[in-house]
TORKOL-4160 file (C-alpha; in steps of 0.2 Angstrom, whole numbers, padded with zeros to 4 digits, m for minus):
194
<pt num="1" X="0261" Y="m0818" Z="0925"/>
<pt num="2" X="0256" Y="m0821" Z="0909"/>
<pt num="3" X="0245" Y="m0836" Z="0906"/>
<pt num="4" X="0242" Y="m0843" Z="0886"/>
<pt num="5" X="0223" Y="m0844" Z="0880"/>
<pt num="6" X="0220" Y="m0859" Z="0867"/>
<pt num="7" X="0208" Y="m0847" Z="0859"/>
<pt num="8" X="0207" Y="m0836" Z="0843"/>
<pt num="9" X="0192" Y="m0827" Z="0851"/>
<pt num="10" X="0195" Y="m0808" Z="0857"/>
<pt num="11" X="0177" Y="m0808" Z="0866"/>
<pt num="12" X="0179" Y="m0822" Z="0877"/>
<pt num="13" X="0198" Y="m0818" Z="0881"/>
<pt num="14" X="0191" Y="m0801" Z="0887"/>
<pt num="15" X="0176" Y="m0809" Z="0896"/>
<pt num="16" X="0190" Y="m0822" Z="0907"/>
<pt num="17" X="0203" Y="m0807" Z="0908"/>
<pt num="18" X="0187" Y="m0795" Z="0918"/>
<pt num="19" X="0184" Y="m0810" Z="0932"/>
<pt num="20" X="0203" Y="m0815" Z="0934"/>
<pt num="21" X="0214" Y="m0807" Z="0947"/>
<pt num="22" X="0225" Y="m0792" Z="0939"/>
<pt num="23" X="0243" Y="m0803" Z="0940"/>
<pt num="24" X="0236" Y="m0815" Z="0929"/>
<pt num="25" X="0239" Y="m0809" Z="0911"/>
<pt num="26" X="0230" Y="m0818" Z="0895"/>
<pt num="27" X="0239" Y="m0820" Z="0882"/>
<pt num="28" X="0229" Y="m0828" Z="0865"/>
<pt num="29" X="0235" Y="m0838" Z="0853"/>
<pt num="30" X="0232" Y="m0823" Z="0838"/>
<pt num="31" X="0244" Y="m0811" Z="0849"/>
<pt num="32" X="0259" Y="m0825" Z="0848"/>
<pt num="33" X="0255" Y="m0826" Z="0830"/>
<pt num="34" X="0250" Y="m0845" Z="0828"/>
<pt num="35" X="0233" Y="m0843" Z="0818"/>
<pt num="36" X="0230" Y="m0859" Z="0814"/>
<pt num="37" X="0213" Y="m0867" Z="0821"/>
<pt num="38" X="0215" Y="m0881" Z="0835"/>
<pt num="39" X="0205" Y="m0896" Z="0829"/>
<pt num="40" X="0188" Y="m0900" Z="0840"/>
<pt num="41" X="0184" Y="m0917" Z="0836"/>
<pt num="42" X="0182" Y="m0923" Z="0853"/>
<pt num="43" X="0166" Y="m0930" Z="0857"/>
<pt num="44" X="0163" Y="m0921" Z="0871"/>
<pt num="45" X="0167" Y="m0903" Z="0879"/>
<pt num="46" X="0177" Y="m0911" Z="0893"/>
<pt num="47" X="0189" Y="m0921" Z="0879"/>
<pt num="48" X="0189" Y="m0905" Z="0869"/>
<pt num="49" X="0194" Y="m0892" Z="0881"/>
<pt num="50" X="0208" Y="m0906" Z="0886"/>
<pt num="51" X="0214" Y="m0908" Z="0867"/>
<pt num="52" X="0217" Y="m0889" Z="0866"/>
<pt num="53" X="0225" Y="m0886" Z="0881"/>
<pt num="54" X="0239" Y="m0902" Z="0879"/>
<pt num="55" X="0240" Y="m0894" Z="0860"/>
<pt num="56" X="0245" Y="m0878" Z="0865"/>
<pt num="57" X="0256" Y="m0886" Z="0880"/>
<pt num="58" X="0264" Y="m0896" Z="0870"/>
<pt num="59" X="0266" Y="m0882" Z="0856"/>
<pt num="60" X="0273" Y="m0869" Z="0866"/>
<pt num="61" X="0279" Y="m0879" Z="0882"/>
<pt num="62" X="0272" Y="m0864" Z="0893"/>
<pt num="63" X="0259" Y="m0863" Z="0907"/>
<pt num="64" X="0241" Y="m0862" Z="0898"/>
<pt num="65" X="0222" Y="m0866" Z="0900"/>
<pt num="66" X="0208" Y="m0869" Z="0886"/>
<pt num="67" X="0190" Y="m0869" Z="0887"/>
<pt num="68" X="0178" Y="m0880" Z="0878"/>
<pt num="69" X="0157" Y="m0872" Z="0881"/>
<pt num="70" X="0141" Y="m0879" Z="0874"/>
<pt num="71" X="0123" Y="m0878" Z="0876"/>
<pt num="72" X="0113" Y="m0892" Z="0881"/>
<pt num="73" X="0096" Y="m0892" Z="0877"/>
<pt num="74" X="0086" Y="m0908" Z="0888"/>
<pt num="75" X="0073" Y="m0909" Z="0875"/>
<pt num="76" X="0085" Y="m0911" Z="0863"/>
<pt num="77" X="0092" Y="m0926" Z="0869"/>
<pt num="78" X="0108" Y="m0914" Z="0875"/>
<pt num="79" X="0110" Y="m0904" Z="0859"/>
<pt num="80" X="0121" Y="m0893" Z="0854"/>
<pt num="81" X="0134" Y="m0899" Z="0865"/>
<pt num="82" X="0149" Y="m0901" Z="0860"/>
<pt num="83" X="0143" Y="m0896" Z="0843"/>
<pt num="84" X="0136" Y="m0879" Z="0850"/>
<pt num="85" X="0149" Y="m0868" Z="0838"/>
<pt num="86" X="0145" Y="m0876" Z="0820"/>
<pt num="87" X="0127" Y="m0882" Z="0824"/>
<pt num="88" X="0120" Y="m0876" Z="0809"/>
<pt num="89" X="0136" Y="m0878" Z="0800"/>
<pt num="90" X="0155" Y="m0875" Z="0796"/>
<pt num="91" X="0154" Y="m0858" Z="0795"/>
<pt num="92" X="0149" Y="m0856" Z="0813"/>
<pt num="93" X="0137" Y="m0842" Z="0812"/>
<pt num="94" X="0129" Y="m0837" Z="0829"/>
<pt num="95" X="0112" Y="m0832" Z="0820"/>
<pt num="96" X="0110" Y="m0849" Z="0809"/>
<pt num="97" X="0115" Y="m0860" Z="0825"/>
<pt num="98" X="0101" Y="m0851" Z="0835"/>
<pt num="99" X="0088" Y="m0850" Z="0821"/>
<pt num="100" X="0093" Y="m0870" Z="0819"/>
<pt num="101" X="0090" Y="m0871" Z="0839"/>
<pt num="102" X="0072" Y="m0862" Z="0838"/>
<pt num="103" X="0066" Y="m0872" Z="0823"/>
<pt num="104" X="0070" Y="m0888" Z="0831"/>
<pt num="105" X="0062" Y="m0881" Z="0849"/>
<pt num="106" X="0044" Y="m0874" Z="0838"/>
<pt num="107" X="0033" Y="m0885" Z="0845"/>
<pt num="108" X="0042" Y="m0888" Z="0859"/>
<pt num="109" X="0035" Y="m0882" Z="0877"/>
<pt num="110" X="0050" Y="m0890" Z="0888"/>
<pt num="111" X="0063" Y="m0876" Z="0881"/>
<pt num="112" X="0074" Y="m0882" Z="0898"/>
<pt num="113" X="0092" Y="m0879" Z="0894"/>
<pt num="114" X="0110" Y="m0877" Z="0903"/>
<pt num="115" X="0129" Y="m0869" Z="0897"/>
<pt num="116" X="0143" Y="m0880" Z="0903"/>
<pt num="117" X="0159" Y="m0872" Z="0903"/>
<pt num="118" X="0176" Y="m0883" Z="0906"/>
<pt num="119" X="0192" Y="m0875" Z="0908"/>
<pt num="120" X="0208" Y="m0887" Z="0908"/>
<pt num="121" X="0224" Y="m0880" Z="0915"/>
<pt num="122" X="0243" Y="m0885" Z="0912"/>
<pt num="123" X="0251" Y="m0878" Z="0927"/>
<pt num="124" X="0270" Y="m0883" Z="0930"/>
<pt num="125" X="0267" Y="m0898" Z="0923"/>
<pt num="126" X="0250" Y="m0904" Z="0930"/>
<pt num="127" X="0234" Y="m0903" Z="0920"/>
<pt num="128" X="0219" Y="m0899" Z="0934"/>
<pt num="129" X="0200" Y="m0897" Z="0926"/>
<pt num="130" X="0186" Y="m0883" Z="0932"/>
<pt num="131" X="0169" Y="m0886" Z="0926"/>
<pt num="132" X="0153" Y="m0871" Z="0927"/>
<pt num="133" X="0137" Y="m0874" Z="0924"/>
<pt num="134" X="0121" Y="m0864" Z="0921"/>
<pt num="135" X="0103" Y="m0867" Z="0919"/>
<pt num="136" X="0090" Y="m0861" Z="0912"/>
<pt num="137" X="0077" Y="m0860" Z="0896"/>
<pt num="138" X="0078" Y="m0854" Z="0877"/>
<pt num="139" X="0068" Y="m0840" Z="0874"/>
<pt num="140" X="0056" Y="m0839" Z="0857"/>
<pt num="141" X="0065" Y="m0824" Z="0851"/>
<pt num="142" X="0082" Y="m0817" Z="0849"/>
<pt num="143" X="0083" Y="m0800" Z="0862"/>
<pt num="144" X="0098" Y="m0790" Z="0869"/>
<pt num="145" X="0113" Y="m0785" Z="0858"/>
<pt num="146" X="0127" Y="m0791" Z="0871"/>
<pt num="147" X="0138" Y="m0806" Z="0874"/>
<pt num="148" X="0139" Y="m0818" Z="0857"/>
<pt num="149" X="0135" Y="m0834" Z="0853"/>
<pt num="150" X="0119" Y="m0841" Z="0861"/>
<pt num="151" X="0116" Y="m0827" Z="0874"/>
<pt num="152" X="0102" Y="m0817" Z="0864"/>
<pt num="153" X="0090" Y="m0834" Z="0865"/>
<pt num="154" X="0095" Y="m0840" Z="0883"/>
<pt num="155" X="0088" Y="m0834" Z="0898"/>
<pt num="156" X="0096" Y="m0841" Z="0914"/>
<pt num="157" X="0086" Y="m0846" Z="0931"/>
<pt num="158" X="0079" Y="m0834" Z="0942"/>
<pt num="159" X="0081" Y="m0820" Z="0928"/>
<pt num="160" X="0069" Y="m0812" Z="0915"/>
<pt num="161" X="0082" Y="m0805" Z="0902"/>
<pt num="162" X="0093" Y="m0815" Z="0889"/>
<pt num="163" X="0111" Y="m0816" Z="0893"/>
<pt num="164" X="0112" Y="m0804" Z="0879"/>
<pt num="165" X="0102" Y="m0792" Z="0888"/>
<pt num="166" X="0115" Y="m0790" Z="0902"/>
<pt num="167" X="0130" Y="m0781" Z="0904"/>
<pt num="168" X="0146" Y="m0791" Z="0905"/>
<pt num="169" X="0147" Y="m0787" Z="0923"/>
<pt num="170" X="0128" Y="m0793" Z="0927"/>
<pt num="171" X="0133" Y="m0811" Z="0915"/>
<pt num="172" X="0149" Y="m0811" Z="0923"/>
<pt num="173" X="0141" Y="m0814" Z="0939"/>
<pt num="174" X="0133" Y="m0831" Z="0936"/>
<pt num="175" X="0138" Y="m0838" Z="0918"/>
<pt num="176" X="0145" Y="m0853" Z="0918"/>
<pt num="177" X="0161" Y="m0847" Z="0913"/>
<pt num="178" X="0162" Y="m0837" Z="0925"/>
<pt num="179" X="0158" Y="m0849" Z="0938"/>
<pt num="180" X="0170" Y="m0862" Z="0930"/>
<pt num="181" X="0183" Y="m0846" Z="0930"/>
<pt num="182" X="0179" Y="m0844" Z="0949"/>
<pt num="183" X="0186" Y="m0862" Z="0950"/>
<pt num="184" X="0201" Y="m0858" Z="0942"/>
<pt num="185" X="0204" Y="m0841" Z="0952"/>
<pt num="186" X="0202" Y="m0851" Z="0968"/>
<pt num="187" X="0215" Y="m0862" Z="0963"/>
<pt num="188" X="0226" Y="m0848" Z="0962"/>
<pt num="189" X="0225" Y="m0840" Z="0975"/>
<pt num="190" X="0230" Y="m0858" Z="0986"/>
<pt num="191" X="0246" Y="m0854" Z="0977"/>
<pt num="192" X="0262" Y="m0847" Z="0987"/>
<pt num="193" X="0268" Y="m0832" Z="0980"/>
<pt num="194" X="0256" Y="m0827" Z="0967"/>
């Protein structure tokens, strides 16, 4: 079954397609040749990961799901949030938004932190959303060359390693995403006939 992805991004498409059962097919936005960029001018990641996935429902009028992720960083009052993509700026550069990040946490000793990932799901007409969340701390250097974004300055709870320091297997087995995916596959699997 093929499922749209309100999403551009080939790295996080992969990242859902490895945790979701094999009948569920991804299908991005790129691969049905609609380049265009979904405005994210909600202010939160809840509202964001909701605008995307009506736009693409109402754009293509098929089953779909979009995800909205941001950082929240406690001692910075919850920043980047929703901002987590273009922190440092419209180019969205992963190494200026985590430089911007570091700076800001210098002198900072409460470097407490948590990923929140919400999926929002048009299935058959209904809208459902799953939310993943996982905590943890920024380190004070960039390590690991895996995963994008973030990953290489947050190190989650329990763990030593940055995200980027893991495989995708070891990450996909408590990111956020993945525990906001796990929501989603669950939902799934109540259905008859899948």
């Amino acid at each position: 079954m093929k499922l749209i992805f309100a999403s551009h991004n080939a790295h996080k498409a992969s990242e859902i397609q490895s945790i979701l059962p094999s009948w569920i097919e991804i299908v991005t936005l790129s691969e049905l040749n609609y380049l265009d960029e979904i405005p994210e001018n909600e202010p939160t990641i809840e509202g964001n990961s909701q605008f995307k996935a009506r736009f693409v429902q109402h754009k293509f009028e098929q089953n779909c799901f979009a995800d909205d992720t941001g950082l929240e960083i406690f001692a910075l009052n919850g920043r980047p949030g929703v901002h987590s993509a273009r922190y440092a700026g419209e180019q969205r550069d992963s190494n200026d938004n985590m430089d911007k990040v570091m700076m800001e946490l210098e002198s900072c000793s409460n470097r407490s932190a948590q990923f929140k990932t919400v999926i929002t799901l048009f299935w058959e007409g209904l809208e459902y959303q799953f939310e993943g969340i996982v905590r943890g701390n920024i380190s004070r250097e960039k390590t690991g060359s895996e995963g994008f974004g973030y990953d290489p300055i947050f190190i989650p709870e329990g763990e030593t390693r940055s995200f980027a320091e893991m495989t995708l297997a070891e990450k996909n087995n408590f990111s956020h995403r993945a525990r906001a995916i796990e929501k989603l596959v669950a939902f799934f699997n109540t259905l008859p006939n899948h």
